[in-house]
FILO-425149 format. One line per 2 residues: number of its first residue (from 1); their letters; for each residue z, y, x of C-alpha. Coordinates in nm, 3 decimals, always signed. Layout:
BEGIN
NUM = A = Z,Y,X | ...
***
This chain:
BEGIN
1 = XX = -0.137,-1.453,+0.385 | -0.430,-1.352,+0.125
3 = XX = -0.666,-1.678,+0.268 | -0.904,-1.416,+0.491
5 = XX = -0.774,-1.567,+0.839 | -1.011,-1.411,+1.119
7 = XX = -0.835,-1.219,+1.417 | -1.020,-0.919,+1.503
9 = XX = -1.044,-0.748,+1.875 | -0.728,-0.636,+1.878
11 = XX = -0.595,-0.973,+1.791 | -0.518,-0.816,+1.388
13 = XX = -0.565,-1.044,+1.128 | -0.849,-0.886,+0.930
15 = XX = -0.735,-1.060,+0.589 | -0.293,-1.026,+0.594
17 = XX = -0.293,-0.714,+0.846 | -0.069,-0.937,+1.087
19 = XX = -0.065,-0.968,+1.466 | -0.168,-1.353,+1.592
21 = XX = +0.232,-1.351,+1.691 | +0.318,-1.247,+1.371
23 = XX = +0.147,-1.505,+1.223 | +0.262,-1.813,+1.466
25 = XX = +0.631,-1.684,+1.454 | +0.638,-1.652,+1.110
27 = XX = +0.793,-1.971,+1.018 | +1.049,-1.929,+1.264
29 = XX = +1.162,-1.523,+1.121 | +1.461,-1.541,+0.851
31 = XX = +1.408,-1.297,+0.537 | +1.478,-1.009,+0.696
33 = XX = +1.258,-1.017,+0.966 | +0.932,-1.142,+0.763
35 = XX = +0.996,-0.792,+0.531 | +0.942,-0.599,+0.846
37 = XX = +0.628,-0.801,+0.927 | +0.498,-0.753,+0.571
39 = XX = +0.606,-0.338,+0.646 | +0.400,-0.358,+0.958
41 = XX = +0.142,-0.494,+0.802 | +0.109,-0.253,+0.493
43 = XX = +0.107,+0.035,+0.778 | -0.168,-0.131,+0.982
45 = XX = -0.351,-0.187,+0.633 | -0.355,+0.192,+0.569
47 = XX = -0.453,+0.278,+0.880 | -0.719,+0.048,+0.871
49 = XX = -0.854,+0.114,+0.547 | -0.628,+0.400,+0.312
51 = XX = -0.783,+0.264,+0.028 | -0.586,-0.088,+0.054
53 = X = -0.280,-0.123,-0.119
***
């Protein structure tokens, strides 16, 4: 989470780069499962803007 918490359209946080049930299972996802989130994330981050990270 980087505190920017607005779901766009396509139901992509704007802010993190996460899907809404990304976000709500998070909590429930062991290690493992939050670094393929956070991958995810990074690719929809890039996609969305190439200049981010």
């Amino acid at each position: 989470c980087v505190s920017i918490c607005a779901l766009g359209d396509d139901d992509i946080c704007i802010g993190c780069h996460r899907s809404a049930r990304e976000i709500a299972d998070w909590v429930l996802l062991g290690d493992e499962e939050r670094r393929a989130v956070l991958a995810r994330a990074a690719v929809r981050a890039r996609r969305n803007n190439p200049f981010a990270f």
